[in-house]
PyMOL CGO cylinders between C-alpha atoms (Angstrom):
from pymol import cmd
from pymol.cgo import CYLINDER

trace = [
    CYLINDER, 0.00, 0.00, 0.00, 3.24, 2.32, 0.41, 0.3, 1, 1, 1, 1, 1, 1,
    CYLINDER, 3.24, 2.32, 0.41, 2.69, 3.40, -3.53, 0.3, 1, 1, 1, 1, 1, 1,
    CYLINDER, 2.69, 3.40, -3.53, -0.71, 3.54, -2.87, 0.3, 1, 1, 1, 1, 1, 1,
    CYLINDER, -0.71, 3.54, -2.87, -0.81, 6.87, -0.57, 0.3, 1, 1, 1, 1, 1, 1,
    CYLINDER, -0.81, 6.87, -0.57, 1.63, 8.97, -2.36, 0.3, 1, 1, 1, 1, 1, 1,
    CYLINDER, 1.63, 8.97, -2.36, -0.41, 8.49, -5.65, 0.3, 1, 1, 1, 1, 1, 1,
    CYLINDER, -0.41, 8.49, -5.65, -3.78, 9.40, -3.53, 0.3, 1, 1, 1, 1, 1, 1,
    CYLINDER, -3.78, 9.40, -3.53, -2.08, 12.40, -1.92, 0.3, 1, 1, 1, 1, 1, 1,
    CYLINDER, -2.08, 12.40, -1.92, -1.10, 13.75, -5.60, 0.3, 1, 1, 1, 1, 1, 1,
    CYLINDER, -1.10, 13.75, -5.60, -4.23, 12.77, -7.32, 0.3, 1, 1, 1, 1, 1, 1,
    CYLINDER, -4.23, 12.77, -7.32, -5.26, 14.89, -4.68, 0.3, 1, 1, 1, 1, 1, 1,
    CYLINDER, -5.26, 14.89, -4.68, -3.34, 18.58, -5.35, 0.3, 1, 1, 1, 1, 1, 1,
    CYLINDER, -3.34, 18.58, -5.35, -5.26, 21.31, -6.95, 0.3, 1, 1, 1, 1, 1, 1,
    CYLINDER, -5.26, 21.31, -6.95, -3.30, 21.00, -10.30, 0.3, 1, 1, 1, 1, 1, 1,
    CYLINDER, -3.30, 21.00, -10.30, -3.88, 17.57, -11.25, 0.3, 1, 1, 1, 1, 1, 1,
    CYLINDER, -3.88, 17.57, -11.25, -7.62, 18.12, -10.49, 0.3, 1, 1, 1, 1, 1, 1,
    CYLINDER, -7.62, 18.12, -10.49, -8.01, 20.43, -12.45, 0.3, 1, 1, 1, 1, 1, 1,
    CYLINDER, -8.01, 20.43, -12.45, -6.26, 19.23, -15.04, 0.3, 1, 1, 1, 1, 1, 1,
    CYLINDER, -6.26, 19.23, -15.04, -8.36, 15.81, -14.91, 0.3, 1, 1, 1, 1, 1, 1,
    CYLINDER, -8.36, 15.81, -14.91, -11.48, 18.00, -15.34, 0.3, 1, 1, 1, 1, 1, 1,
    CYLINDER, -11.48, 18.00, -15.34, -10.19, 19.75, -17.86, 0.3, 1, 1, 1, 1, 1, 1,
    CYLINDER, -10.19, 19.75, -17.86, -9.32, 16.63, -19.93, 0.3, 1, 1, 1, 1, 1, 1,
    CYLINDER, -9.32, 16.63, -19.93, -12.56, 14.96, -19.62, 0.3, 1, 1, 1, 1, 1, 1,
    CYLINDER, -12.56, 14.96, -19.62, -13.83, 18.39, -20.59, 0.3, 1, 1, 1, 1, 1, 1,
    CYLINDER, -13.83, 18.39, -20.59, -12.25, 18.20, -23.86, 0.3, 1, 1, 1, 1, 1, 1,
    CYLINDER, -12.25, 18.20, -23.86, -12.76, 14.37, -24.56, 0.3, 1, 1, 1, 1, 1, 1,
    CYLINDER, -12.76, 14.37, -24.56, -16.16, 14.36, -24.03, 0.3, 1, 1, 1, 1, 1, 1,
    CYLINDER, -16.16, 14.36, -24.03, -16.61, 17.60, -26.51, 0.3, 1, 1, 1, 1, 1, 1,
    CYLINDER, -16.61, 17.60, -26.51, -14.57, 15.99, -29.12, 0.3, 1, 1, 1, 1, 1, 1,
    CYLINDER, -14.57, 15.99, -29.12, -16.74, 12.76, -28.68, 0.3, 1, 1, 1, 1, 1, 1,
    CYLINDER, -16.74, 12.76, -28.68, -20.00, 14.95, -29.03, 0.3, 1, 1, 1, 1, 1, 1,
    CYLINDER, -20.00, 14.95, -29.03, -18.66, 16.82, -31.96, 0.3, 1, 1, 1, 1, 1, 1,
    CYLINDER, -18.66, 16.82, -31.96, -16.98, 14.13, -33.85, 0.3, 1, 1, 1, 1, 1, 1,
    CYLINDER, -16.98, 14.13, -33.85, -20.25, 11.81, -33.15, 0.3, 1, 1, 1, 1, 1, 1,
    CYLINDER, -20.25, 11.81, -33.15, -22.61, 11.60, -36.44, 0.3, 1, 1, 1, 1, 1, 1,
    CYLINDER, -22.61, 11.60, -36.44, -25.64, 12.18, -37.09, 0.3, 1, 1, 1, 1, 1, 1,
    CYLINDER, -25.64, 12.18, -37.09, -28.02, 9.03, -37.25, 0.3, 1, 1, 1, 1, 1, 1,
    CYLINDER, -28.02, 9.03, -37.25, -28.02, 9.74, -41.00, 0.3, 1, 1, 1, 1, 1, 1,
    CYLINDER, -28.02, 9.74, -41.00, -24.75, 8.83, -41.25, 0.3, 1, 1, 1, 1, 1, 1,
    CYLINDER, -24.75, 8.83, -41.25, -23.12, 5.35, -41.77, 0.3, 1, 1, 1, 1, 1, 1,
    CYLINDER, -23.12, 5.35, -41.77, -19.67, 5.85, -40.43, 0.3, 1, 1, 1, 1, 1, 1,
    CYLINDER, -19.67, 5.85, -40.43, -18.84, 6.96, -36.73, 0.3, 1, 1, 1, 1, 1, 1,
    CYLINDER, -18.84, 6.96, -36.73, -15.37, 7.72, -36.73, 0.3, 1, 1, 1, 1, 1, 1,
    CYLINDER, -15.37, 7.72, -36.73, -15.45, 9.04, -33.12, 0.3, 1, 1, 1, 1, 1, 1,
    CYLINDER, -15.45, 9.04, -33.12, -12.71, 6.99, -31.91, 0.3, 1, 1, 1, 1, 1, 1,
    CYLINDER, -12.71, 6.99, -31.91, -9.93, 8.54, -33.85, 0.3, 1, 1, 1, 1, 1, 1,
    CYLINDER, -9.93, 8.54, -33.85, -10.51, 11.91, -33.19, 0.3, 1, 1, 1, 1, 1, 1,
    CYLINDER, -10.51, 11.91, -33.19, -11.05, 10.74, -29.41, 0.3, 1, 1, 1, 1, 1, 1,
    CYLINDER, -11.05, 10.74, -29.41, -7.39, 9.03, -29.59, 0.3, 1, 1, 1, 1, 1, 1,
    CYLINDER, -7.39, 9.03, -29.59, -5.41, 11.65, -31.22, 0.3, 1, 1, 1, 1, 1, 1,
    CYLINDER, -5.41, 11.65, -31.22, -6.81, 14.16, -28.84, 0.3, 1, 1, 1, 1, 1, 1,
    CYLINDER, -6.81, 14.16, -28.84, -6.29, 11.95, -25.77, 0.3, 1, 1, 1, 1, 1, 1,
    CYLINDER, -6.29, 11.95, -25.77, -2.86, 11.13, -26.99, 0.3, 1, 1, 1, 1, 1, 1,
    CYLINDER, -2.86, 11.13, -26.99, -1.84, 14.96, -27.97, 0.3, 1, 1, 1, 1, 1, 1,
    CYLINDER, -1.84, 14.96, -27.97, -2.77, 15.80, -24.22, 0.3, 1, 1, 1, 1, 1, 1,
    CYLINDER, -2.77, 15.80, -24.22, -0.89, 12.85, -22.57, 0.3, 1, 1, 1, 1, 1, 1,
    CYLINDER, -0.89, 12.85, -22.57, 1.92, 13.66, -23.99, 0.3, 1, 1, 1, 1, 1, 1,
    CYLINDER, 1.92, 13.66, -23.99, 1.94, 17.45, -23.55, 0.3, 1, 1, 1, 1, 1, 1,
    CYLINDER, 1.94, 17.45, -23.55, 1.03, 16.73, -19.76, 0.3, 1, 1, 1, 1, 1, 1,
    CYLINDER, 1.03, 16.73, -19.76, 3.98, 14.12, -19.52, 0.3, 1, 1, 1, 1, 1, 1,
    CYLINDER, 3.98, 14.12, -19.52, 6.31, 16.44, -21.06, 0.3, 1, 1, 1, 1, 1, 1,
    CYLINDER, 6.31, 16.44, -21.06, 5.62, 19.07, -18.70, 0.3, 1, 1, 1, 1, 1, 1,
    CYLINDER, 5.62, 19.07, -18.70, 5.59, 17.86, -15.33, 0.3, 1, 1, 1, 1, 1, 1,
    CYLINDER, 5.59, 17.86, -15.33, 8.63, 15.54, -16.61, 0.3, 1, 1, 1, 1, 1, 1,
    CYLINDER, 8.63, 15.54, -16.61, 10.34, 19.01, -17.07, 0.3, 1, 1, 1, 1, 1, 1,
    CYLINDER, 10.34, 19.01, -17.07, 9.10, 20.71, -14.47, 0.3, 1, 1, 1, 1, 1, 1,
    CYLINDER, 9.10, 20.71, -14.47, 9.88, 17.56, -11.65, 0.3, 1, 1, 1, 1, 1, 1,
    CYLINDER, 9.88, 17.56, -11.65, 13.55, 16.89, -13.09, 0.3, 1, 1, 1, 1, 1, 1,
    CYLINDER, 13.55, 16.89, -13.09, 14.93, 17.91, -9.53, 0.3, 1, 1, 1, 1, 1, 1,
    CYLINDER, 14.93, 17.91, -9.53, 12.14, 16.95, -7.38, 0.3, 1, 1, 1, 1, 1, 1,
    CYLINDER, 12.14, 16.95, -7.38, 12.42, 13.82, -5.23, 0.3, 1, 1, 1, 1, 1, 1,
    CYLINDER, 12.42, 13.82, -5.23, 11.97, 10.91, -6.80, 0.3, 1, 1, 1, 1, 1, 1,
    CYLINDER, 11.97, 10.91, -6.80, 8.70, 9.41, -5.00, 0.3, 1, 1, 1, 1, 1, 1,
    CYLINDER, 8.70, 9.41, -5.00, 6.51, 12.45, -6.00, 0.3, 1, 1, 1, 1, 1, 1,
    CYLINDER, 6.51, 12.45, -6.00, 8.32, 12.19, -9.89, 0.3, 1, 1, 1, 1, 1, 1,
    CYLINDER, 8.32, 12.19, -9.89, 6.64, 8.32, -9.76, 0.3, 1, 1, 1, 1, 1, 1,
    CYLINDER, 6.64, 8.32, -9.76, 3.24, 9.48, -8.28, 0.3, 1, 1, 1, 1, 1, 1,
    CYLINDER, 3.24, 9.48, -8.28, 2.71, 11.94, -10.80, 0.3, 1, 1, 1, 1, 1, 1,
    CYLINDER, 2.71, 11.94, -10.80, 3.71, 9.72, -13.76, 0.3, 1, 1, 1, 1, 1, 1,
    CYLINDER, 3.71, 9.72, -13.76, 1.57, 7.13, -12.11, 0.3, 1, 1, 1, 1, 1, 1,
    CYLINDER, 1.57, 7.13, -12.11, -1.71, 10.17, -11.63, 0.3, 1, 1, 1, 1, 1, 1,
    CYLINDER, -1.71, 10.17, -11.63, -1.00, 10.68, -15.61, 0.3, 1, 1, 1, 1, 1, 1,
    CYLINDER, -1.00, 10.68, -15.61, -1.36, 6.79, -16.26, 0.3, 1, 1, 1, 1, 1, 1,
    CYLINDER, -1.36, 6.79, -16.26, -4.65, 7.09, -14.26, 0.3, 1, 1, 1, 1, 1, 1,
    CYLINDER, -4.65, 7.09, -14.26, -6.16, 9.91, -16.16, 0.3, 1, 1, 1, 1, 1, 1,
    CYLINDER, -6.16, 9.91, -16.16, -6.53, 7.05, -19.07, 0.3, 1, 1, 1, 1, 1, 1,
    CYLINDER, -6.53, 7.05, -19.07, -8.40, 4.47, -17.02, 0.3, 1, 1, 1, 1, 1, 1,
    CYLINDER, -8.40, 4.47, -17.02, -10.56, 7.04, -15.77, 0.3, 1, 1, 1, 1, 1, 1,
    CYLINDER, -10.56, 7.04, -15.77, -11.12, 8.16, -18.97, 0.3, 1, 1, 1, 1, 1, 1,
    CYLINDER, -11.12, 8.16, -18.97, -12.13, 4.23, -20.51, 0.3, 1, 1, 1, 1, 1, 1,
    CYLINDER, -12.13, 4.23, -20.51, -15.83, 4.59, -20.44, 0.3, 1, 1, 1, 1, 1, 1,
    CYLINDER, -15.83, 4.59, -20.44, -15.85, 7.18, -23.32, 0.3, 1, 1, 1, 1, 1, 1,
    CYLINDER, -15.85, 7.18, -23.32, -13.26, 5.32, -24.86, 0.3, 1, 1, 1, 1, 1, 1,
    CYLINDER, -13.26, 5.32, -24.86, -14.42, 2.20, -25.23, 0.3, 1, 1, 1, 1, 1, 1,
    CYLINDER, -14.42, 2.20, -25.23, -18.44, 3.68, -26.41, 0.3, 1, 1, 1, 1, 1, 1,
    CYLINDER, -18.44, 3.68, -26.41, -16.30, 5.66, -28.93, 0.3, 1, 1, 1, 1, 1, 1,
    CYLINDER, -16.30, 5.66, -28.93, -14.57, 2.21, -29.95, 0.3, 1, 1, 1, 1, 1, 1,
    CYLINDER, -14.57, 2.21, -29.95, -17.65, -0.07, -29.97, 0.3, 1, 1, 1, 1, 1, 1,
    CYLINDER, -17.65, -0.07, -29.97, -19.31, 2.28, -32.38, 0.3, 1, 1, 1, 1, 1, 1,
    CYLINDER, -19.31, 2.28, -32.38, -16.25, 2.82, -34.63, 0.3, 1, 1, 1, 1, 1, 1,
    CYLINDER, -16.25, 2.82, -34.63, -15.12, -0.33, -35.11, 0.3, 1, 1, 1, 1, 1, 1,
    CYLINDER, -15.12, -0.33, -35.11, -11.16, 0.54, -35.98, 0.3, 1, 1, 1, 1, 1, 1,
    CYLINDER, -11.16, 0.54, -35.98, -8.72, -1.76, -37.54, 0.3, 1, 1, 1, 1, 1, 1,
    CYLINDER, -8.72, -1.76, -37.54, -7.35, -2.81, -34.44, 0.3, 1, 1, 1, 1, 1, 1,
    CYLINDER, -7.35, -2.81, -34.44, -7.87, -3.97, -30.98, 0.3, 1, 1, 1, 1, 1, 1,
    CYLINDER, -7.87, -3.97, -30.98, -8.72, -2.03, -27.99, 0.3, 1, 1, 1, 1, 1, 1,
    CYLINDER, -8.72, -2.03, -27.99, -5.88, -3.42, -25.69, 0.3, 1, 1, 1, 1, 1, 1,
    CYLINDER, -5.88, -3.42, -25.69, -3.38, -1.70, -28.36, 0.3, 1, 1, 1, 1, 1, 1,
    CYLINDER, -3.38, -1.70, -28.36, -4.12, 1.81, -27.96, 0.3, 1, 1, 1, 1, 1, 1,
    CYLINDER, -4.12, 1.81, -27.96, -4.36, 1.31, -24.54, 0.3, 1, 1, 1, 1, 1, 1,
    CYLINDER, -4.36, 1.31, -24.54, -0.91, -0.61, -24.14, 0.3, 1, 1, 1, 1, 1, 1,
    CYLINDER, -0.91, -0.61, -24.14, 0.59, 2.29, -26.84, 0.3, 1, 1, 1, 1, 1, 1,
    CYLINDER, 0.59, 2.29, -26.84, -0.63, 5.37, -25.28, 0.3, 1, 1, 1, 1, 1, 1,
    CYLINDER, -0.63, 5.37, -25.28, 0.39, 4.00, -21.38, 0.3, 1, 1, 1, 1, 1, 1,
    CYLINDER, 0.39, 4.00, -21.38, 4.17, 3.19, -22.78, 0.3, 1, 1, 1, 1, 1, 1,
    CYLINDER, 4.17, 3.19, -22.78, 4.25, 6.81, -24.53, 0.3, 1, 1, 1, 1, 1, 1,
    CYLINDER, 4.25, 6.81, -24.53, 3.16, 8.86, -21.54, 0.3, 1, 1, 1, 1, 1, 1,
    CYLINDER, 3.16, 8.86, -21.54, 6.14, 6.82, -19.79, 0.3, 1, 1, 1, 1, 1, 1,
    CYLINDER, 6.14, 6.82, -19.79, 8.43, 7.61, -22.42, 0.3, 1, 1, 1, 1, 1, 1,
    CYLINDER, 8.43, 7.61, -22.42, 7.26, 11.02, -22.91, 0.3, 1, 1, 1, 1, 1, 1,
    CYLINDER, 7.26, 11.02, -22.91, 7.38, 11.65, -19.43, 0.3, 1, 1, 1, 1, 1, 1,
    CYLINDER, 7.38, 11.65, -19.43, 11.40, 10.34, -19.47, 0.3, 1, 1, 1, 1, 1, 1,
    CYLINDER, 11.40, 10.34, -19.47, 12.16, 12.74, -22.24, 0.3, 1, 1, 1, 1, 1, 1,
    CYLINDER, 12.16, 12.74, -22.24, 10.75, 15.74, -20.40, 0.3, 1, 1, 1, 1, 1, 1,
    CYLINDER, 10.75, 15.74, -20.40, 12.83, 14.47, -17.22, 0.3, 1, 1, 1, 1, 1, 1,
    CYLINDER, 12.83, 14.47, -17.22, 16.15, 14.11, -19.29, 0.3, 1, 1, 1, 1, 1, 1,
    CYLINDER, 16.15, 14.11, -19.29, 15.77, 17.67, -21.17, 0.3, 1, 1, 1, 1, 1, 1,
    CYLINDER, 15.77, 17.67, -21.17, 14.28, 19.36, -17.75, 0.3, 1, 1, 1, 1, 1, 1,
    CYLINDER, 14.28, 19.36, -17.75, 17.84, 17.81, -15.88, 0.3, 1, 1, 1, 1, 1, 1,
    CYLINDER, 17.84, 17.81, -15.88, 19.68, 18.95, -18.51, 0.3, 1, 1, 1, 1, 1, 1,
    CYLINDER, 19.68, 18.95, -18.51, 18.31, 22.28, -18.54, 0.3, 1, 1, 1, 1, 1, 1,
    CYLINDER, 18.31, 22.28, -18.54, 19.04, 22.43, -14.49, 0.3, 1, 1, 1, 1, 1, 1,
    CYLINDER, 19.04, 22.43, -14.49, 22.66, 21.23, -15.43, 0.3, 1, 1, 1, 1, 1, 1,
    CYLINDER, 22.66, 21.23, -15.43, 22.74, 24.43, -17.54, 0.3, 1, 1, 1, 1, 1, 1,
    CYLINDER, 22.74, 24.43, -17.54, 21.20, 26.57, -15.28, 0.3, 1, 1, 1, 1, 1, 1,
    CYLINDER, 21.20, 26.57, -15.28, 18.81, 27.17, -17.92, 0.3, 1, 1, 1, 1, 1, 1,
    CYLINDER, 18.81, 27.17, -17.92, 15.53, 26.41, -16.45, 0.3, 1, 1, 1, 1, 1, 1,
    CYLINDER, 15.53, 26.41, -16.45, 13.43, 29.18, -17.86, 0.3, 1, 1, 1, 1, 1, 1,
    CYLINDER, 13.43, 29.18, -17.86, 13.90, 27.41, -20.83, 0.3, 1, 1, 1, 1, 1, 1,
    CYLINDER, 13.90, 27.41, -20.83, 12.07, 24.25, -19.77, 0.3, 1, 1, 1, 1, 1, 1,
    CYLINDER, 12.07, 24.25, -19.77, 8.32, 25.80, -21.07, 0.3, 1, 1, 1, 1, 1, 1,
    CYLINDER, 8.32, 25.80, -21.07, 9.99, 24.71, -24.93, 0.3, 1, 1, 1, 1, 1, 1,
    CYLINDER, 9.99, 24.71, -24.93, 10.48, 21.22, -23.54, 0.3, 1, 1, 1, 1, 1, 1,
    CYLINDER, 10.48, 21.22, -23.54, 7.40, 20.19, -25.17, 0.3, 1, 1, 1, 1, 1, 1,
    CYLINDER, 7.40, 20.19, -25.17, 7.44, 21.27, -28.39, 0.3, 1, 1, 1, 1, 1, 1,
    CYLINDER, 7.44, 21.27, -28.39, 11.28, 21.06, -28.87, 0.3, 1, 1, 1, 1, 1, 1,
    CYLINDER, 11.28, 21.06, -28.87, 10.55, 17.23, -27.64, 0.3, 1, 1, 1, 1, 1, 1,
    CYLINDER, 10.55, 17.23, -27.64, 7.26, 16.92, -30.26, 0.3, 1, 1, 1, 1, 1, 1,
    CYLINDER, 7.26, 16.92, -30.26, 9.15, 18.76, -33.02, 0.3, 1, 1, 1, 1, 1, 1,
    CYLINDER, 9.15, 18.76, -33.02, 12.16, 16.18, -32.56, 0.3, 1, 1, 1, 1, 1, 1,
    CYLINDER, 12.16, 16.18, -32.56, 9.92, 12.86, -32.70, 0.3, 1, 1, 1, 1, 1, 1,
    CYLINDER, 9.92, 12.86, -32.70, 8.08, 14.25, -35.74, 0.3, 1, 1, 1, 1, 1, 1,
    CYLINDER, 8.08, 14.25, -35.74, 11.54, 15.05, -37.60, 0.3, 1, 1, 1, 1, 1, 1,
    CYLINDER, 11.54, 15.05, -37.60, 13.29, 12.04, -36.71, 0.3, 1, 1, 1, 1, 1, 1,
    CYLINDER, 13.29, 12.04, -36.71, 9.75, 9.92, -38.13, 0.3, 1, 1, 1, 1, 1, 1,
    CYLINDER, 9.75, 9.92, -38.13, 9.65, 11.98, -41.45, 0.3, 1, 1, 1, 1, 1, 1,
    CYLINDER, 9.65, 11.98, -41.45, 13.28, 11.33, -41.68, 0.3, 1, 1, 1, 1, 1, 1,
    CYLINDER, 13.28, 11.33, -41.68, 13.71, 7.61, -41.05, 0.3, 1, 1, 1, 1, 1, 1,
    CYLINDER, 13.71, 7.61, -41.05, 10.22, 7.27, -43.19, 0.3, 1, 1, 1, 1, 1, 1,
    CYLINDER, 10.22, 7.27, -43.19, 8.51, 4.78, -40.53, 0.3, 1, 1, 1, 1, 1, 1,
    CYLINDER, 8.51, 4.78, -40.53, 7.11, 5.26, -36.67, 0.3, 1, 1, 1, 1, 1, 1,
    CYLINDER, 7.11, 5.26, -36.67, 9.72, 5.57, -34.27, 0.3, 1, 1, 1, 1, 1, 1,
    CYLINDER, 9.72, 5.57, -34.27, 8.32, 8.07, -31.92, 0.3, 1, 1, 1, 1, 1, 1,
    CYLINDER, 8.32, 8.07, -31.92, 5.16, 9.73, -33.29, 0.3, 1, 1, 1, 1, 1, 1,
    CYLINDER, 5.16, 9.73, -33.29, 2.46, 7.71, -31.44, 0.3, 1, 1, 1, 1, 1, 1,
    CYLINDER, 2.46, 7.71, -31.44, -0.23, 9.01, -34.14, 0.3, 1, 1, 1, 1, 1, 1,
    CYLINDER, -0.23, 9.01, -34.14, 0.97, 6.46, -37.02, 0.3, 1, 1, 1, 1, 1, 1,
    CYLINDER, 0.97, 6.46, -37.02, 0.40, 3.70, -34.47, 0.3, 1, 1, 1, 1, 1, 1,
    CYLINDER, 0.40, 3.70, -34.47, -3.32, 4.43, -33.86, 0.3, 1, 1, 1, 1, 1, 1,
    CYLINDER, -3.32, 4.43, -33.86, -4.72, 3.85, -37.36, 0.3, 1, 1, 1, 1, 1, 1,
    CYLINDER, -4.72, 3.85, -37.36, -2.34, 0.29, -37.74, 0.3, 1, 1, 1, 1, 1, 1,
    CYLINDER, -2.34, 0.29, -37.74, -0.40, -1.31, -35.27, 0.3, 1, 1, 1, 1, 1, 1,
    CYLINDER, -0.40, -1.31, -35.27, 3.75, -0.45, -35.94, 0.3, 1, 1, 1, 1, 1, 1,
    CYLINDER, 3.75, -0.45, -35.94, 6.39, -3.38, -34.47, 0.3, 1, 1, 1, 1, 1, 1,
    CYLINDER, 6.39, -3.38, -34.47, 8.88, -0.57, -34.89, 0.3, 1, 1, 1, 1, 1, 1,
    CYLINDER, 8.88, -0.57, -34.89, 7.50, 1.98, -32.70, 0.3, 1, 1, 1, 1, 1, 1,
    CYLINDER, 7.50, 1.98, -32.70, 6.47, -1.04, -30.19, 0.3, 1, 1, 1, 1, 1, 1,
    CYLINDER, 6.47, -1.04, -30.19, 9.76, -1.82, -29.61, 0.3, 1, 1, 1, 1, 1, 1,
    CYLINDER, 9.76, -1.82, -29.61, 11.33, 1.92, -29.74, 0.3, 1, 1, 1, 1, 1, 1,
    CYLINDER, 11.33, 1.92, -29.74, 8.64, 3.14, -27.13, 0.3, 1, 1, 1, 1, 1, 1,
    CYLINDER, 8.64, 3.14, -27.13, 9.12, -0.20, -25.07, 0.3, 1, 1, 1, 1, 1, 1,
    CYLINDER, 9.12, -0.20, -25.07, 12.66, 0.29, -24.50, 0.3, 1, 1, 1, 1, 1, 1,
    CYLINDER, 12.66, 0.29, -24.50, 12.28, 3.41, -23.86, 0.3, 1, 1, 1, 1, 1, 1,
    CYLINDER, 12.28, 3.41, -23.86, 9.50, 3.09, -20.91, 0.3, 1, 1, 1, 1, 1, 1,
    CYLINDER, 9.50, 3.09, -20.91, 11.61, 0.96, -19.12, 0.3, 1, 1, 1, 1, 1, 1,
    CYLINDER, 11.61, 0.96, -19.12, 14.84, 2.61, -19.25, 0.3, 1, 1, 1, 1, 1, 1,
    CYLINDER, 14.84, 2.61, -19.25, 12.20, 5.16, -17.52, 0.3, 1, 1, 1, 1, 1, 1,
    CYLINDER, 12.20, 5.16, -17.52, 11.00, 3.08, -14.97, 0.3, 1, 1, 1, 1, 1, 1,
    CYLINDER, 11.00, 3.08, -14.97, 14.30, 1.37, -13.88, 0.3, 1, 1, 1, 1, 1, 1,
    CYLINDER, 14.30, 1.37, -13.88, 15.30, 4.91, -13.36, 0.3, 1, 1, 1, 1, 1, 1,
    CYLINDER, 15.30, 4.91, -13.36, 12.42, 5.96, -11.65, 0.3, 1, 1, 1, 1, 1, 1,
    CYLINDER, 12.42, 5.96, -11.65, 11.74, 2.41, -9.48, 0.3, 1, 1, 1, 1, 1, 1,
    CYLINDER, 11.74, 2.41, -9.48, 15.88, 2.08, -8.62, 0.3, 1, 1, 1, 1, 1, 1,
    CYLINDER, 15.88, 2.08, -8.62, 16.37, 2.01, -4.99, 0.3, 1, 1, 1, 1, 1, 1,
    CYLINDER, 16.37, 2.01, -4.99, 17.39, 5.53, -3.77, 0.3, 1, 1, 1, 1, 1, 1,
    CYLINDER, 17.39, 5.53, -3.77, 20.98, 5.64, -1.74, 0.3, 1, 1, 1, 1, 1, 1,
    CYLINDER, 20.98, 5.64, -1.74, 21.09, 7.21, 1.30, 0.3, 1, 1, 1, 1, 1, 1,
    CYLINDER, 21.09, 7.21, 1.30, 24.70, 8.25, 2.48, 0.3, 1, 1, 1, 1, 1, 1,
    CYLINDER, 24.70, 8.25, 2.48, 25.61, 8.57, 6.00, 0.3, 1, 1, 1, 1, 1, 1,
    CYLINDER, 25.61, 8.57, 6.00, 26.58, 11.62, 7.35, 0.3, 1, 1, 1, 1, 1, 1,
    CYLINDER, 26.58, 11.62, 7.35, 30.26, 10.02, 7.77, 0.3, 1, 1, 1, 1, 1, 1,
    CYLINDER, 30.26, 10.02, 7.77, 30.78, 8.85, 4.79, 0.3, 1, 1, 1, 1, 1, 1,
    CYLINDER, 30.78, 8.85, 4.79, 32.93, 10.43, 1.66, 0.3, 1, 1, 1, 1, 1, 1,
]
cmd.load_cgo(trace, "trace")
């Protein structure tokens, strides 16, 4: 239950509950306006419901990565952990949005994607925000986002296949940005989950 309570206390603070509101704010109103009209015969919901969901996932994991690059580690994991919740909490709409859509590819794979790219995302906002810090450039750590989103885009268009834009991966499943976004995530987590050393006050 130790995990447990830090991840209650920070689902608690005033930021991330706002922020939760806000995001089912804007899923639900891209779900209403992207849902047809009973005239139609295609509901194509689900896309628009991904690529928004995913766009703000990222941008969130990007900016508290930054922003928590020389906090303490335990509140670094809760948040990361808060961000992974914001999806489950948000399955309802997804999987009405899915069930009526009917997309090329199976629920548990957006799901699995979008968890391992906030992770990721989150690790490249804690590597540029440390690096800032190193520089003692930390009022630049507002561009991590779109320096970060800019990168994965140009390194994509470059290579010509998914690496690290999670939108290509949403209308057909990619093995290449599977494994890039896999390896990734857990470089995170072994970083995040590594036991933290405690030196004695006697020791060099």
């Amino acid at each position: 239950m130790t995990w447990l309570e830090p991840l209650a206390w920070r689902l608690r603070q005033s930021d991330l509950l706002q922020l939760l509101f806000a995001y089912f704010v804007l899923l639900t109103f891209v779900l209403m306006v992207t849902w047809p009209q009973p005239v139609q015969p295609v509901n194509n919901s689900w896309f628009a419901l991904e690529q928004t969901n995913v766009s703000a996932l990222v941008i969130l994991a990007l900016i508290y990565g930054s922003w928590l690059s020389s906090t303490p580690r335990p509140k670094v994991r809760a948040t990361l952990i808060a961000l992974l919740c914001f999806q489950l909490l948000s399955l309802p709409l997804k999987v009405s949005s899915f069930a009526a859509s009917f997309p090329g590819l199976p629920l548990w794979w957006s799901l699995l994607t979008i968890s391992l790219t906030v992770i990721a995302f989150f690790g490249f906002g804690l590597a540029l925000g440390r690096a800032f810090d190193v520089l003692r450039l930390g009022i630049l750590k507002p561009l991590t986002a779109p320096l970060v989103i800019a990168g994965a885009f140009a390194l994509d268009i470059g290579m010509g296949v998914p690496i690290l834009n999670p939108f290509g991966s949403l209308s057909r499943p990619s093995g290449v940005y599977m494994v890039s976004i896999t390896l990734i995530a857990l470089l995170v987590m072994v970083y995040l989950l590594r036991p933290i050393r405690v030196v004695a006050a006697g020791d060099e």
